[in-house]
Backbone as a ProteinNet text record, in pm:
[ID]
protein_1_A
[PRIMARY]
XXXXXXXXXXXXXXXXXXXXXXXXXXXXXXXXXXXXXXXXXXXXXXXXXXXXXXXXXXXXXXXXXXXXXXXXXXXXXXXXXXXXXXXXXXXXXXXXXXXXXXXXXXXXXXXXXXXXXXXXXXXXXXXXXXXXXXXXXXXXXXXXXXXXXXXXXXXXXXXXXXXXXXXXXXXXXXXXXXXXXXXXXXXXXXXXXXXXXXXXXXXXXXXXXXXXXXXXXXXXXXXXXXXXXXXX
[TERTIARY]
7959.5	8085.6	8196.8	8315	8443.1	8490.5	8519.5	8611.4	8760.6	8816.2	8971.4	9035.1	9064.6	9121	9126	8976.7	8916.9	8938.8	8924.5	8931.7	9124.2	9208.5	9375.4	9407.1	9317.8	9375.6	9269.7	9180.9	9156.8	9223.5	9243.4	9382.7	9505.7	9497.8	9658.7	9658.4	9516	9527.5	9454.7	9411.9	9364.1	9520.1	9620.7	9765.2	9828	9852.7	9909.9	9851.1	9739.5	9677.6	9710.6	9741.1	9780	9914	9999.5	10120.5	10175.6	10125.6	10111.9	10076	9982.5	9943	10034.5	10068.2	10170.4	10294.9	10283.5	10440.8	10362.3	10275.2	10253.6	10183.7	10110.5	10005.9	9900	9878.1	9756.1	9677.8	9536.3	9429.5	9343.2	9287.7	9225.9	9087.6	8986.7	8825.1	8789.4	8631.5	8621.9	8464.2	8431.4	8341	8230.4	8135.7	8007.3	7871.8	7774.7	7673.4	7635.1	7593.1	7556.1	7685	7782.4	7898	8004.6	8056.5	8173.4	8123.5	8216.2	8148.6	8118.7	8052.6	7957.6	7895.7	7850.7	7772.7	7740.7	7642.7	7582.4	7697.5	7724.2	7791.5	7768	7859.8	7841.2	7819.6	7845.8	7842	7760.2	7712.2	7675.5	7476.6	7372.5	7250.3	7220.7	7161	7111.8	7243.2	7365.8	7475.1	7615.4	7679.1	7692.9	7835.9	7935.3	8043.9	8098.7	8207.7	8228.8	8428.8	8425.3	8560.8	8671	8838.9	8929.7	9026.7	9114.5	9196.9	9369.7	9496	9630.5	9704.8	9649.2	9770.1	9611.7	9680.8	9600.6	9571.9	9680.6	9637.7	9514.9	9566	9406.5	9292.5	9306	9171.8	9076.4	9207.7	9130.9	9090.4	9203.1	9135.7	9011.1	8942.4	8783	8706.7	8725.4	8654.6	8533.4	8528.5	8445	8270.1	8346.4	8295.8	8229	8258	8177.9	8120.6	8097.6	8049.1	7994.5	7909	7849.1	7934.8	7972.2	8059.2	8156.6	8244.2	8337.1	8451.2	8468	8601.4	8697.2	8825.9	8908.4	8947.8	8945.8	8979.6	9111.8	9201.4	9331.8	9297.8	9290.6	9286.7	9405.3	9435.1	9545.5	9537.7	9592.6	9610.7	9531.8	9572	9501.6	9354.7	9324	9139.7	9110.5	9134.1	9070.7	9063.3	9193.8	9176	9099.5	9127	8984.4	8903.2	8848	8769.4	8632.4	8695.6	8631	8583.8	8725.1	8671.3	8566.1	8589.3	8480.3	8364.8	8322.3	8178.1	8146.2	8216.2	8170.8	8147.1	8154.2	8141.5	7991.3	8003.3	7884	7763.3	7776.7	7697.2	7643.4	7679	7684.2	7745.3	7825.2	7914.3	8007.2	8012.9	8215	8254.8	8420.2	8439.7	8585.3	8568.9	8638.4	8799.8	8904.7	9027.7	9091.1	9129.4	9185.9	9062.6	8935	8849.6	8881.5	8897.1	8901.5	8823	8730.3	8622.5	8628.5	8711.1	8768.8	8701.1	8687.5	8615.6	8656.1	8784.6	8843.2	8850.1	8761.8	8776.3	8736.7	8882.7	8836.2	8716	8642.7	8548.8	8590.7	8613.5	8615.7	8544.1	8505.9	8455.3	8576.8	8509.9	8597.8	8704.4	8633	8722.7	8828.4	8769.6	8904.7	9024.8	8999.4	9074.8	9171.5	9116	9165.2	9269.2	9223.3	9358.6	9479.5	9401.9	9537.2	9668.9	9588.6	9630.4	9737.8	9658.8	9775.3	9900.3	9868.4	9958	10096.9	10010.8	10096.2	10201.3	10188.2	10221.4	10351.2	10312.7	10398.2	10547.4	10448.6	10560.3	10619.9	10580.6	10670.5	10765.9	10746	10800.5	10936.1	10922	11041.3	11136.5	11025.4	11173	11209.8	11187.9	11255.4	11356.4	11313.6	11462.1	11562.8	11497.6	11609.3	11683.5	11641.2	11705.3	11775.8	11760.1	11837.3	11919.2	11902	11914.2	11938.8	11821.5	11758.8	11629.8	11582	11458.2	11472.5	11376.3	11372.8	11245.2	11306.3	11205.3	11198.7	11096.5	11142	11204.3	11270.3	11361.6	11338.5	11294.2	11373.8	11443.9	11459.9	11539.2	11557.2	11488.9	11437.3	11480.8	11477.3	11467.6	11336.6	11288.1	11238.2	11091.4	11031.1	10861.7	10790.6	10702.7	10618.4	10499.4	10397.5	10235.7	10143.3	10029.9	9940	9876.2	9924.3	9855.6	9737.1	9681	9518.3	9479.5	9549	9544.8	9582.4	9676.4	9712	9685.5	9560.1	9559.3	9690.3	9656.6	9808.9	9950.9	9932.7	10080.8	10090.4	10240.7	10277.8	10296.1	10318.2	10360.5	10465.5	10561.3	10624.1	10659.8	10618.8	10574.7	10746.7	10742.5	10892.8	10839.4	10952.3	10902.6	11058.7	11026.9	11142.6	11168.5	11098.1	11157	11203.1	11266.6	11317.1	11188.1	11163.8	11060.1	10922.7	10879.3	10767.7	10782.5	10924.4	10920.6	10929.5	10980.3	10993.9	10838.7	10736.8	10622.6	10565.7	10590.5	10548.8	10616.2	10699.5	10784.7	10683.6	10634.2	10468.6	10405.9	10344.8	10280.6	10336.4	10323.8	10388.8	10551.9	10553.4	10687.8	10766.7	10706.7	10819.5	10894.6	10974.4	11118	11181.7	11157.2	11210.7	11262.7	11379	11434.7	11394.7	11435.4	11415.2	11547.5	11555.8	11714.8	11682.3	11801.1	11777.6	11810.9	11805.2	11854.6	11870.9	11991.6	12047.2	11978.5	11952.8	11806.1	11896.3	12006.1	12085.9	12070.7	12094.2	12030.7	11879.3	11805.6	11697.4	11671.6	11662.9	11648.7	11714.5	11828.3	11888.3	11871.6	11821.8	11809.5	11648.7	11635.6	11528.5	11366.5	11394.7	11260.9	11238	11385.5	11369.2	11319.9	11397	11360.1	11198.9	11141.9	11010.3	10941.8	10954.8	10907.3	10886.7	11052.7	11055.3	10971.9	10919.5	10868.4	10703.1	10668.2	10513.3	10441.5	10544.9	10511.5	10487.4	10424.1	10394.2	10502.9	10399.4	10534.6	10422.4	10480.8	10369	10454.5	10492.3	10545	10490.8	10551.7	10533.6	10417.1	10390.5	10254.2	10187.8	10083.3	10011.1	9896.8	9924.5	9884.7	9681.4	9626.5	9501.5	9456.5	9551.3	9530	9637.4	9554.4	9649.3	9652.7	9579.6	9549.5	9712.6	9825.6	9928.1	10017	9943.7	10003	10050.9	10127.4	10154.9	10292.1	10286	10397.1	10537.4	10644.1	10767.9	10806.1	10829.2	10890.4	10785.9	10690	10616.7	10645.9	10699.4	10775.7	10946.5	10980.2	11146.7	11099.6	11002	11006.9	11020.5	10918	10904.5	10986.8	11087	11233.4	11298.6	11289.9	11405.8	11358.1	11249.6	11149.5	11220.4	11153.6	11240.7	11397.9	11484.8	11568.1	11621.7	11579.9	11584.4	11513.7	11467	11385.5	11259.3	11167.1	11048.2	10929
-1545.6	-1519.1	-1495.8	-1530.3	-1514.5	-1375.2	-1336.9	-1201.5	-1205.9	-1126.2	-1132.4	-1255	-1174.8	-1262	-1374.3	-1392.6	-1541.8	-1627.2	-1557.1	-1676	-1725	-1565.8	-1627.6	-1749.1	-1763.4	-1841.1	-2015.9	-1987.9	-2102.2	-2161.2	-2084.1	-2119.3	-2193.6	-2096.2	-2141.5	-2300.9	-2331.6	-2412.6	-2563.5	-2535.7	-2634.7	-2661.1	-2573.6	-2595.7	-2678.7	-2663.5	-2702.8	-2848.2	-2889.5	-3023.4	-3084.2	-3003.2	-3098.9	-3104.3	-3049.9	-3028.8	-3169.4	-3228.5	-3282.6	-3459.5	-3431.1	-3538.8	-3574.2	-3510.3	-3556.5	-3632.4	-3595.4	-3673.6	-3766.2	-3825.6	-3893.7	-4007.1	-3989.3	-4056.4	-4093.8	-4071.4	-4074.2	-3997.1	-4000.1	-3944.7	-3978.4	-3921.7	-3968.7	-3963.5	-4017.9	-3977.7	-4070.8	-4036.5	-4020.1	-4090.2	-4245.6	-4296.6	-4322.9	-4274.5	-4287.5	-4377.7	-4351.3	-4416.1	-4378.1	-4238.7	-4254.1	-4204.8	-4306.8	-4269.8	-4224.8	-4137.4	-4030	-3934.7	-3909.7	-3793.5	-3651.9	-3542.5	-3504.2	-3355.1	-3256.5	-3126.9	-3035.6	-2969.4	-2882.5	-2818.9	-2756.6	-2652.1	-2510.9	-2423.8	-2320.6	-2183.4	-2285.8	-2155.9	-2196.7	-2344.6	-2411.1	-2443	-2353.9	-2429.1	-2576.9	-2671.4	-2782.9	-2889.7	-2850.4	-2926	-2956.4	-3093.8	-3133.1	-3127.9	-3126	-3150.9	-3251.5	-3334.9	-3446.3	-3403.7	-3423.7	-3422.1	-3490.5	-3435.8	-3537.9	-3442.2	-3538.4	-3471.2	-3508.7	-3463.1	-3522.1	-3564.8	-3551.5	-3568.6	-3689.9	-3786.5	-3891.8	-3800.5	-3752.9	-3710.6	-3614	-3526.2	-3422.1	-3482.2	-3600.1	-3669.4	-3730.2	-3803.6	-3837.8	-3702.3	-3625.3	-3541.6	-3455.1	-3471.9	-3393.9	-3515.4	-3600.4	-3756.6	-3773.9	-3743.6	-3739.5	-3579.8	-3500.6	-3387.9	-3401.4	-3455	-3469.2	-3648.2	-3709.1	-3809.4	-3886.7	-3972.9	-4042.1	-4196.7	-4236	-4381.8	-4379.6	-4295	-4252.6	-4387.8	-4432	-4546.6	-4414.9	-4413.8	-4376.5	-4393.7	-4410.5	-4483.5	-4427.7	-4485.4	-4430.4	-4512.9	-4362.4	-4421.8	-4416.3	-4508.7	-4439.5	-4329.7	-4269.2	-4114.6	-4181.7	-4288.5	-4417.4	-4414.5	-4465.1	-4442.6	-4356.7	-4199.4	-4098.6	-4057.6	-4070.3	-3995.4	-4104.4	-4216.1	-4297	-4323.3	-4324.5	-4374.7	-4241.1	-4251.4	-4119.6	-3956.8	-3921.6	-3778	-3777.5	-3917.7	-3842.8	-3951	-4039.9	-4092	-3929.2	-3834.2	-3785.3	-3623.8	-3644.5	-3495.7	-3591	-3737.8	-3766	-3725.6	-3742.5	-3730.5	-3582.2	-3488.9	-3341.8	-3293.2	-3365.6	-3317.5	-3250	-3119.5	-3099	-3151.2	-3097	-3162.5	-3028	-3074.8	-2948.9	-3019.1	-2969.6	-3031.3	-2966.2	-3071.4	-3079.9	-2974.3	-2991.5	-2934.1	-2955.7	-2865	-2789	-2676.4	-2656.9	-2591.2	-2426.3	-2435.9	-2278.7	-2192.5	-2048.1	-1939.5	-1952.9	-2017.2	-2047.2	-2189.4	-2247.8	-2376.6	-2407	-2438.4	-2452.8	-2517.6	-2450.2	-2586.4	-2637.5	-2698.5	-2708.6	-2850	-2795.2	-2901.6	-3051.8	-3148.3	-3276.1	-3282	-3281.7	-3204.8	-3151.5	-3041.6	-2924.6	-2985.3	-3016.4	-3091	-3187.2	-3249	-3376.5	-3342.9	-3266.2	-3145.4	-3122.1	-3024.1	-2980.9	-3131.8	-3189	-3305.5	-3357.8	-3425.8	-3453.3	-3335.2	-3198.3	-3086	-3106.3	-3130	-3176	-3291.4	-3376.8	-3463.8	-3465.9	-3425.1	-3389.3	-3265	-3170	-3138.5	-3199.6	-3268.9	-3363.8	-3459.2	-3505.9	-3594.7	-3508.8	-3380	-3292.4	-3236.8	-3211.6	-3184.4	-3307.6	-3403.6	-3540.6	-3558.8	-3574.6	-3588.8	-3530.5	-3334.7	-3249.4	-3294	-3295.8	-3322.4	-3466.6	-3567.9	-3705.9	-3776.2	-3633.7	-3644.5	-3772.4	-3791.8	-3983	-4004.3	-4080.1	-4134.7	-4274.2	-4329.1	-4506.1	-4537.1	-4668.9	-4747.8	-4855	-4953.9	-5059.9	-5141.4	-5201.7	-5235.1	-5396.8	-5445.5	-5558.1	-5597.7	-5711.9	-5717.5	-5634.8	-5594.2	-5512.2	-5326	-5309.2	-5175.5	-5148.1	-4996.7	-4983.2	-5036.7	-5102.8	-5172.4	-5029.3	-5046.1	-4959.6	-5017	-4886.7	-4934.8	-4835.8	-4851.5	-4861.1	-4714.6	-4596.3	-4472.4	-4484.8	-4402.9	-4409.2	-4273.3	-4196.2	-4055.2	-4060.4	-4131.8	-4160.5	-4281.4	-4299.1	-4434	-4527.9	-4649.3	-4718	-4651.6	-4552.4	-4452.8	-4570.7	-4545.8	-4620.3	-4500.7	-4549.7	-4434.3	-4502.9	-4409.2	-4472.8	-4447.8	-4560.6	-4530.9	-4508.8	-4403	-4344.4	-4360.6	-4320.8	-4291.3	-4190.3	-4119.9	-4052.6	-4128.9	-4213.3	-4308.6	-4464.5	-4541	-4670.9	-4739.6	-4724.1	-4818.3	-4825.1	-4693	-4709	-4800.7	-4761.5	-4794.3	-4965.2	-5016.9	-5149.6	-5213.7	-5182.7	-5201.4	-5282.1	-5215.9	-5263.9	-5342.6	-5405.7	-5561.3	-5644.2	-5722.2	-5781	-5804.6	-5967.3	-5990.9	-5998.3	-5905.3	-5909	-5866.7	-5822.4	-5714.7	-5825.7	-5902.1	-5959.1	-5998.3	-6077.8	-6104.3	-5987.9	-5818.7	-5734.7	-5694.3	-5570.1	-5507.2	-5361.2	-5283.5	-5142.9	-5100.7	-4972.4	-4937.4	-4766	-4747.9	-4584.6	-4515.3	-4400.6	-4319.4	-4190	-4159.9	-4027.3	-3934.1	-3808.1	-3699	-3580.9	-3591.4	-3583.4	-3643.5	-3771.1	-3852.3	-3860.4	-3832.1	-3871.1	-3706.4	-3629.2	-3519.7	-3466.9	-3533.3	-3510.9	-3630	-3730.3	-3829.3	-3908.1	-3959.5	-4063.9	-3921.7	-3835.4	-3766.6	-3704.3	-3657.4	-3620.2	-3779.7	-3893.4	-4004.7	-4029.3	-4034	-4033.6	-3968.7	-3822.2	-3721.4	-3712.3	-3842.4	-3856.5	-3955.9	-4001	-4165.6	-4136.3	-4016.5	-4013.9	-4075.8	-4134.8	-4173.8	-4068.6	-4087.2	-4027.1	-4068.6	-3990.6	-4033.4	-4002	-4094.9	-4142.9	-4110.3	-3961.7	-3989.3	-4054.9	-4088.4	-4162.4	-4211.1	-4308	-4365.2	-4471.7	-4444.8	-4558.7	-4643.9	-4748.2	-4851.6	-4844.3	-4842.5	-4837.1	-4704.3	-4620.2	-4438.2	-4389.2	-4330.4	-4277	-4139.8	-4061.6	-3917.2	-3879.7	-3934.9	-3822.4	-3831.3	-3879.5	-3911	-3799.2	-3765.3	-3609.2	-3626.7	-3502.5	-3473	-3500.4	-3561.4	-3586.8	-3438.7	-3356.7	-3241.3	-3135.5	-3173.9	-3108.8	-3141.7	-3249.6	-3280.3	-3214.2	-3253.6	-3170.4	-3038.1	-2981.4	-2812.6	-2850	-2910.1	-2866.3	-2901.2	-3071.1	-3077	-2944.8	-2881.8	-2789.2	-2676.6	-2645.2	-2549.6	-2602.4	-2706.3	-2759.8	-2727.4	-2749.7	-2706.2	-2563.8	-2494.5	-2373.3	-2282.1	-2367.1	-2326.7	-2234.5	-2246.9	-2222.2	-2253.2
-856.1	-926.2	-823.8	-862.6	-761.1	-775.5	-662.2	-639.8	-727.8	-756.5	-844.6	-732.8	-579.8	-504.6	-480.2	-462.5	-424.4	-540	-659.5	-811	-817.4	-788.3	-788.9	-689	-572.9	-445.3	-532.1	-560.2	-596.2	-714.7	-834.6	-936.5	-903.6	-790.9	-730.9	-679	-605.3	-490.8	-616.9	-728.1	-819.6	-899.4	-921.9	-957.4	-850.6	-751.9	-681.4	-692.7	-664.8	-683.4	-781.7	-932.7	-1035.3	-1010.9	-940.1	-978.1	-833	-740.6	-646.6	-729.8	-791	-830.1	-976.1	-1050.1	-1154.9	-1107.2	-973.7	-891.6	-838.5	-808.3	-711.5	-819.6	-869.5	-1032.2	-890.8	-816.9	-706.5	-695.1	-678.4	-621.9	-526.8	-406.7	-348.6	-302.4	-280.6	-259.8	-113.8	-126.5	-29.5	-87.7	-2.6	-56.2	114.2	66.4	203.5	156.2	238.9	186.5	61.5	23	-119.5	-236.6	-214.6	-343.9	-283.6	-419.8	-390	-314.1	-187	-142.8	-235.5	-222.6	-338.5	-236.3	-283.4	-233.9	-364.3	-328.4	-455.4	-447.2	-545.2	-652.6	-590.4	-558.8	-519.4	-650.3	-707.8	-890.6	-946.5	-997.8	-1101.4	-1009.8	-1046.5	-1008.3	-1038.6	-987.7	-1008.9	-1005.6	-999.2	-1014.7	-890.4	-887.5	-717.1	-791.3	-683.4	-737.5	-645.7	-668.8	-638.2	-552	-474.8	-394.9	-457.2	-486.7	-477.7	-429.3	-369.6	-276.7	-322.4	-339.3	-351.5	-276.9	-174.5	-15.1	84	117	237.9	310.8	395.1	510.8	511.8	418	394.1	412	264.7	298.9	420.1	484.1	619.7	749.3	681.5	788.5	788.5	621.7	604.6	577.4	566.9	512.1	646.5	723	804	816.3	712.2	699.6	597.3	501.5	354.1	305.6	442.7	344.9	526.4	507	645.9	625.4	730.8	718.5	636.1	619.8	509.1	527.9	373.7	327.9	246.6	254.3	154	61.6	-50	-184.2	-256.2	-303.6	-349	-485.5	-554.9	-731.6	-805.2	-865.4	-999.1	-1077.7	-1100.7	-1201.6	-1349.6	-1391.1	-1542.4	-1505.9	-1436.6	-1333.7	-1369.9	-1296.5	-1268.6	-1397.2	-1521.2	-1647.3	-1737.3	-1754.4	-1833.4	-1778.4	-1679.4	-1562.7	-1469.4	-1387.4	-1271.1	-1339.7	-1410.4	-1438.5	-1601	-1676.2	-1822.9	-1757.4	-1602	-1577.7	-1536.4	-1467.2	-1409.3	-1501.3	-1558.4	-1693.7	-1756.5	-1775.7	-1811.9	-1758.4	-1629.7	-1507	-1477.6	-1557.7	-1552	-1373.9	-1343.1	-1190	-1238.3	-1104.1	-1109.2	-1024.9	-1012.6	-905.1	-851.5	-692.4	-614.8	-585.4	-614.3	-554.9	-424.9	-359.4	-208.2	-126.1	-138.8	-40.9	87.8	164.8	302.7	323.3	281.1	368.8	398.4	250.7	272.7	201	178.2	95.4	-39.3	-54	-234.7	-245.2	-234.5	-265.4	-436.4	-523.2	-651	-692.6	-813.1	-895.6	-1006.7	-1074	-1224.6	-1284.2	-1418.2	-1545.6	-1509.5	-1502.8	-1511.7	-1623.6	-1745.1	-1849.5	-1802.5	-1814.7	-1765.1	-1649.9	-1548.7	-1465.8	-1561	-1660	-1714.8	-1772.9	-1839.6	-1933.6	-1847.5	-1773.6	-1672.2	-1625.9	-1578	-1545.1	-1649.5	-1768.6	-1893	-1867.8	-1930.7	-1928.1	-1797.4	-1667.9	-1545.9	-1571	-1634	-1592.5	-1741.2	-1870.9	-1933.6	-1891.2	-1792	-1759.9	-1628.9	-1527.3	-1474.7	-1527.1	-1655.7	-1732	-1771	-1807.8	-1877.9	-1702.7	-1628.4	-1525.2	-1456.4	-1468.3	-1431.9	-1509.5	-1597.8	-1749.4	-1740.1	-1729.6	-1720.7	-1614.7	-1504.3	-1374.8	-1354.3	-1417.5	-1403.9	-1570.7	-1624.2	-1772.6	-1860.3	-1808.6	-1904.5	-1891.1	-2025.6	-2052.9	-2047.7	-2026.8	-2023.9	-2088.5	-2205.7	-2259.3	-2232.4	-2299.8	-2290.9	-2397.1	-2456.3	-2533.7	-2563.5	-2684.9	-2728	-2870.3	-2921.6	-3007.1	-3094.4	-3144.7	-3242.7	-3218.2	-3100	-3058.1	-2965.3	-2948.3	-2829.5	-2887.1	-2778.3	-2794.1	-2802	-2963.7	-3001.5	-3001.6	-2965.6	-2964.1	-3093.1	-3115.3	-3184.2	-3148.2	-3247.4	-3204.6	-3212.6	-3097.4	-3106.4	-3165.2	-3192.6	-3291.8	-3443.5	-3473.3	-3627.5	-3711.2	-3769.3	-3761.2	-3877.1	-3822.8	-3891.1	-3825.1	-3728.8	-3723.8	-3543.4	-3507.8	-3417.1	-3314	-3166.3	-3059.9	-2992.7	-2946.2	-2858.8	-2702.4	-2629.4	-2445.1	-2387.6	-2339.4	-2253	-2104.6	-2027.2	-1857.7	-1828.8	-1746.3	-1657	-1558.8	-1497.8	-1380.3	-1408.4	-1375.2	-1413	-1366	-1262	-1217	-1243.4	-1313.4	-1376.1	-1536.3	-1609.3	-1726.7	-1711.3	-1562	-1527.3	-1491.1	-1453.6	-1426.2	-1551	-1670.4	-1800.4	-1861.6	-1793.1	-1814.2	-1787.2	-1869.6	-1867.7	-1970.8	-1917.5	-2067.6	-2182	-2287	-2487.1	-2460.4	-2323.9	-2290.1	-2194.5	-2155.3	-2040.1	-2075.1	-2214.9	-2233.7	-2281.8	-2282.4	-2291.9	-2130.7	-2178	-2055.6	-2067.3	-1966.9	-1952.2	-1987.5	-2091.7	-2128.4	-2099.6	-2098.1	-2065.9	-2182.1	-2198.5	-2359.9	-2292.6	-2272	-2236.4	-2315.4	-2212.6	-2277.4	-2395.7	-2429.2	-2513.8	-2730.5	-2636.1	-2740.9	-2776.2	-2676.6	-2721.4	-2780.2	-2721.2	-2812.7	-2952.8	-2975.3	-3085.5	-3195.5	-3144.1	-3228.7	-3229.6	-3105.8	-3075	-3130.5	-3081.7	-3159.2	-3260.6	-3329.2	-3454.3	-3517.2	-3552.4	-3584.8	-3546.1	-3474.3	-3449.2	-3522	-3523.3	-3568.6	-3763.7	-3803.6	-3956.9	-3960.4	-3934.1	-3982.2	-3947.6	-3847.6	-3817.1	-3699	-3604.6	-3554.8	-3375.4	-3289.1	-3234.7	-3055.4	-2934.2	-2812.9	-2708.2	-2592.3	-2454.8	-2350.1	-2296.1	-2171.3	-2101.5	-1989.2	-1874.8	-1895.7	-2024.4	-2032.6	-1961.1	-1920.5	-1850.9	-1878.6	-1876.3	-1957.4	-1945.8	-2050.8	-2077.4	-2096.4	-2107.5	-2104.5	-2174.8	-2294.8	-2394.9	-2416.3	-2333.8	-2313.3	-2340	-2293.8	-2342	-2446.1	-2532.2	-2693.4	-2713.8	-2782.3	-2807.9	-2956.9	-3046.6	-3124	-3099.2	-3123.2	-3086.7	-3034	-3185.5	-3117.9	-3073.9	-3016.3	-2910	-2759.1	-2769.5	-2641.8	-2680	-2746.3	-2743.9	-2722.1	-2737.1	-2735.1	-2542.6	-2496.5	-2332.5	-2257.4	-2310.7	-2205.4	-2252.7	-2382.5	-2351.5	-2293	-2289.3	-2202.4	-2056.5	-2016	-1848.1	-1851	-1959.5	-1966.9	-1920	-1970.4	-1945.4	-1850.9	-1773.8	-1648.3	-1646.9	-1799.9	-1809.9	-1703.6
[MASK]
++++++++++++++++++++++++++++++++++++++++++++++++++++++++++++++++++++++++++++++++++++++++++++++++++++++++++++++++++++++++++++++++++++++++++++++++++++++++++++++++++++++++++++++++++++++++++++++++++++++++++++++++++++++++++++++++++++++++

C-alpha cells in the first residue's frame, strides 16, 4: 500500500501525464524482444504492468532500462484509447505513466487511465476555445458534417476541434469537397449547442476518427468551456 505522500506524488505525476498528452494526442512505448516493455506490479500479485511515457526524450532516456534491444514507438492518442489500453485491461496488465525509476511511480487500471485521458482532453478542448475563442467544423452545403452517434441510436453527433488543423486533417474521403469553418465560442455556446442539445443530438470534441470515447451531452460541454471560462 502507498504512504499518503508517496500516493499524492504519484497522482500528481499520472496528472501531469494526462495533462501532457491531451496537448500532444501522443504516447510513447517502448518495444523489446518480448513486446511492450512490461515488469511485475509492485501492488497487484501475479500482474505486470506495461510502460507509457508523454515526452520522447524521457522515453529514450529509460528505453534501455526496461526492455532488451529497445525500438520506440509513437502511438496516436485514437490507438492507445481504441487500441493499446482496452488489449491491455483484456490482458489483465496495468500500466505505469512516464516511469523513471522512482519510489512514486504511478500504477493504474488501463481503464482508469482511459477515462482520465477522455476527461483530459475534453478539458484541453475547453481551454483552447476559451483561449482562441473559436471552434472549428467541418462544413458543407448543408451545414456542419454530422456523424452517426454510437450512444443514441438513430441520434446524430457532431465532430468539433479547437485547432484548425486538426479539424483540416478530416478533409477526406465523404468530407473532401467540404471546408473547415470556424464558429466563434460565443456562438457556439449560445446557439450551436443549445440547437444540438434541442434536436438530441450529441458532440465530439476534438474527435478522432475511429474513436468515439468523447461523445458527450451538448450542454455538458457548455457547462466545462464556461468552467475554462472562468478559470475552474
Amino acid at each position: 500500500m502507498l504512504d499518503v505522500a508517496t500516493e499524492v506524488a504519484s497522482s500528481m505525476s499520472s496528472d501531469q501525464f494526462v495533462q501532457r498528452v491531451a496537448e500532444s494526442m501522443t504516447v510513447y512505448v517502448v518495444a523489446g524482444e518480448s513486446g511492450l516493455a512490461r515488469a511485475p506490479s509492485r501492488f497487484k500479485s501475479g500482474q505486470d504492468v506495461t510502460f507509457l511515457w508523454s515526452e520522447r526524450a524521457e522515453t529514450e532516456k529509460w528505453a534501455s532500462c526496461v526492455a532488451v534491444n529497445p525500438r520506440i514507438k509513437e502511438l496516436p492518442l485514437g490507438e492507445v484509447l481504441s487500441l493499446l489500453l482496452p488489449g491491455l485491461a483484456a490482458h489483465g496488465r496495468r500500466v505505469g505513466t512516464d516511469w523513471s525509476d522512482g519510489p512514486d511511480e504511478p500504477e493504474l487500471e488501463p481503464l482508469e487511465l482511459a477515462a482520465s485521458l477522455r476527461d483530459g482532453l475534453v478539458g484541453a478542448f475547453a481551454s483552447r476555445a476559451v483561449k482562441t475563442g473559436s471552434v472549428w467544423v467541418v462544413s458543407g452545403t448543408y451545414g456542419p458534417a454530422m456523424m452517426n452517434s454510437k450512444f443514441r441510436p438513430q441520434g446524430s453527433m457532431l465532430p468539433c476541434w479547437s485547432v484548425f488543423d486538426r479539424a483540416e486533417i478530416r478533409v477526406e474521403g465523404p468530407w473532401e469537397e467540404m471546408v473547415v469553418s470556424e464558429i466563434p465560442l460565443e456562438l457556439f455556446l449560445g446557439a450551436t449547442l443549445p440547437g444540438l442539445a434541442e434536436s438530441g443530438a450529441m458532440v465530439c470534441p476534438d474527435n478522432i476518427l475511429g474513436v468515439d470515447t468523447l461523445e458527450m451531452a451538448p450542454l455538458e460541454l457548455a457547462r466545462r468551456l464556461r468552467g475554462a471560462g472562468a478559470g475552474e
